[in-house]
FIVOPA-887150 format. One record per residue: z, x, y of N, C-alpha, C in turn. Coordinates in steps of 0.2 Angstrom, whole numbers, padded with zeros to 4 digits, always signed. Layout:
BEGIN
ZXYZXYZXY/...
//
This chain:
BEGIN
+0000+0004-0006+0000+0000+0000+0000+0004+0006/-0004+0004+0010-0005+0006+0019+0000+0004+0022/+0005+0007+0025+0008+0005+0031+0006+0006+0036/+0007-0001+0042+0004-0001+0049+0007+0001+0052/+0008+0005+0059+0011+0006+0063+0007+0006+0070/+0007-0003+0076+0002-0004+0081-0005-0003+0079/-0005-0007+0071-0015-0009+0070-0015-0001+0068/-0012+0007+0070-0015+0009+0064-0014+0010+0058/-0022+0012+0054-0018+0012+0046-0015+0020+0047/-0011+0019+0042-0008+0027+0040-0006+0028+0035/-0006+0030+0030-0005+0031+0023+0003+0033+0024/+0005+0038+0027+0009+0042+0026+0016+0039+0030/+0016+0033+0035+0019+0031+0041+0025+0026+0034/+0030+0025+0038+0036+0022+0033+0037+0016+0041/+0035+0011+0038+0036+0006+0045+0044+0004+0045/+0045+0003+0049+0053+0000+0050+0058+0006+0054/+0057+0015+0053+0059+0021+0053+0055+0021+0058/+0060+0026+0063+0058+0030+0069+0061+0035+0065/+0058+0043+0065+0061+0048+0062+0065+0052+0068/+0064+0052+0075+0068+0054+0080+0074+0051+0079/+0075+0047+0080+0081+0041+0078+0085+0039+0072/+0081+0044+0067+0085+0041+0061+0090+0049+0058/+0089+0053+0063+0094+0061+0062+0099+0059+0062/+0103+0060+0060+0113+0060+0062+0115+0065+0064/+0118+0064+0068+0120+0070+0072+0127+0069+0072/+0131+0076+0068+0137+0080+0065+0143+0075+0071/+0147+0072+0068+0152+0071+0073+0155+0076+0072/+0159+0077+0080+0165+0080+0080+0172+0080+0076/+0172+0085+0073+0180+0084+0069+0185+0081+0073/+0189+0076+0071+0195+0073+0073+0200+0079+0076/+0203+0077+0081+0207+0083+0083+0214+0077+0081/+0220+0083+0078+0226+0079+0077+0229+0079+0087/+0233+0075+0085+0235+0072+0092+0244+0078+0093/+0247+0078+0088+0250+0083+0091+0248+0090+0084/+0244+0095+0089+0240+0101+0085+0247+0105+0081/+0246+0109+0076+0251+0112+0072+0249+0121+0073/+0240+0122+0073+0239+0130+0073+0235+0130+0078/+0232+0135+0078+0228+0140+0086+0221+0135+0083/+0220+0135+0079+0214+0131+0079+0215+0123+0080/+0221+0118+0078+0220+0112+0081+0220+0114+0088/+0223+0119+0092+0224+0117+0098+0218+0117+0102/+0213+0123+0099+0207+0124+0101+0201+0119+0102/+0204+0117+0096+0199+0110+0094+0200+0103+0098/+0206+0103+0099+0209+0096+0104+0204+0098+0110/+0206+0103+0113+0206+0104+0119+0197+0107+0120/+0193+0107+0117+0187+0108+0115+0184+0101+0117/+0187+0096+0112+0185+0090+0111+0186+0087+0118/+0194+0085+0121+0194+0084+0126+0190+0083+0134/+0186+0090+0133+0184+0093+0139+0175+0093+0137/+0175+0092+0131+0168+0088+0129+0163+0093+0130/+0167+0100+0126+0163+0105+0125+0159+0106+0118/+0153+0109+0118+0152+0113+0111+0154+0120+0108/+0157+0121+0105+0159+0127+0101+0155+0133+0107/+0150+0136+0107+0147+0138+0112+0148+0140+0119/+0149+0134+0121+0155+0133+0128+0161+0136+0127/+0164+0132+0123+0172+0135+0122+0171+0144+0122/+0167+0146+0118+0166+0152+0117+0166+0156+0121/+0161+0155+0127+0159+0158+0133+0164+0156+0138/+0169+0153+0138+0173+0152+0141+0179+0157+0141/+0180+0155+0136+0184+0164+0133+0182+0169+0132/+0176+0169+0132+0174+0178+0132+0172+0182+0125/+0173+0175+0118+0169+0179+0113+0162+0177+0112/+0161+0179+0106+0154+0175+0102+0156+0168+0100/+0151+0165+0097+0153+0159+0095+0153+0159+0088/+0152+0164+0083+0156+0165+0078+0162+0166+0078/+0165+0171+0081+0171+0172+0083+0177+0165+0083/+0176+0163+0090+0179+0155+0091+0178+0152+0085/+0173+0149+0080+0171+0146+0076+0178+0148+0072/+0180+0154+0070+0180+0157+0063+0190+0157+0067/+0191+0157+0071+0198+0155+0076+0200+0146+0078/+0195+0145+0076+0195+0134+0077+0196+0134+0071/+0193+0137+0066+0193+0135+0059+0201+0138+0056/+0205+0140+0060+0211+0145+0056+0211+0150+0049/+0202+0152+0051+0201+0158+0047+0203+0165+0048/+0203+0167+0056+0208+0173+0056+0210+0173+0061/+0216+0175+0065+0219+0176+0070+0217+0181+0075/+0215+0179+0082+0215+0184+0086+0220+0191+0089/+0216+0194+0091+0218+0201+0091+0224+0199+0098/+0228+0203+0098+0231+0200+0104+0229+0203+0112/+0224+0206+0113+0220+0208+0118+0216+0200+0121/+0217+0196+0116+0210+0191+0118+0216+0183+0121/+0222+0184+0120+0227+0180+0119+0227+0177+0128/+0229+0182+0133+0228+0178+0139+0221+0173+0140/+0216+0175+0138+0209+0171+0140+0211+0163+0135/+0214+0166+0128+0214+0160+0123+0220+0155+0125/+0225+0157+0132+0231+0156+0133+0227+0150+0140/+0222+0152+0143+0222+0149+0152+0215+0143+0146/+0212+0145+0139+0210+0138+0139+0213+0132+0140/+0217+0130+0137+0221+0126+0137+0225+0123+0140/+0228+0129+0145+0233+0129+0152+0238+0132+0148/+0240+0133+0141+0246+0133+0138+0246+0138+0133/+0251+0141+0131+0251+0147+0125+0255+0139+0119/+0247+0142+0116+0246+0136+0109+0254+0138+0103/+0254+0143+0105+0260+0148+0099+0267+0144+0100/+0269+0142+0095+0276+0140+0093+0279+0143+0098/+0286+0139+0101+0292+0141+0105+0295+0145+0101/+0295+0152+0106+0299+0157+0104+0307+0157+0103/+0311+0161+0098+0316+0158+0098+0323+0165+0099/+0321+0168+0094+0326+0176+0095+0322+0180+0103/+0327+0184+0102+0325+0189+0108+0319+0194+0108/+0317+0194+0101+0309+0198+0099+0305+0194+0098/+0308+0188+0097+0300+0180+0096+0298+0181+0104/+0305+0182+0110+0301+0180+0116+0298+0187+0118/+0299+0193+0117+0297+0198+0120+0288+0200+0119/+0289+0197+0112+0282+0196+0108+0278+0191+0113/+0282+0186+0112+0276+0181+0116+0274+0183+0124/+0279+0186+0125+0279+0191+0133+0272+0194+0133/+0273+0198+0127+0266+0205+0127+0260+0202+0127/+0262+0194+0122+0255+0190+0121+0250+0188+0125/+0256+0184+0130+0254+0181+0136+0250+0187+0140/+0253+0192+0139+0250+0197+0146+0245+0202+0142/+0242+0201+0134+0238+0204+0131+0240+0211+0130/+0246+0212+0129+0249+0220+0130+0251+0220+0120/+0248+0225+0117+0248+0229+0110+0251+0234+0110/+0258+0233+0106+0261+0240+0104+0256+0245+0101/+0258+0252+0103+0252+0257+0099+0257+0262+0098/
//
């Protein structure tokens, strides 16, 4: 059988389908509402501001594997990158410090300062 589309014949046409309009396009992963690791936080706030991966990326200053592989909670940034990953958000994503070495940590964090 020939399908029509506007009088012409087309052998190959599927009437009723727009193939523009029939792609789906990836939704956004759900962000949780209150985030637990460095990558909910990213995410929320990624999602929020109605970014793509990409954007977020170039916002903070890496690749966008990078960001990706840090949304995903596959590995942890270096603490050089921790001020730029601190002003996305407005906020240091990291658990409330609690001993006198959790705060001096999160001190060095915030200011990207590395013991050597």
């Amino acid at each position: 059988m020939v399908a029509t589309r506007t009088g012409v014949h087309c052998p190959f046409a599927i009437v009723g389908s727009d193939t523009a309009n029939s792609r789906k396009t990836k939704k956004p992963r759900a962000y949780r509402e209150n985030p637990q690791s460095l990558g909910d936080h990213l995410l929320r706030e990624r999602t929020l501001r109605g970014l793509h991966q990409k954007d977020a990326a170039e916002l903070i200053g890496v690749s966008e594997f990078t960001y990706l592989k840090w949304e995903k909670d596959q590995v942890q940034p270096g603490i050089a990158r921790w001020p730029a990953i601190i002003s996305f958000p407005g906020y240091d994503p990291s658990p409330e410090p609690v001993s006198l070495g959790e705060r001096m940590y999160a001190c060095r964090r915030q200011l990207g300062w590395a013991i050597d």
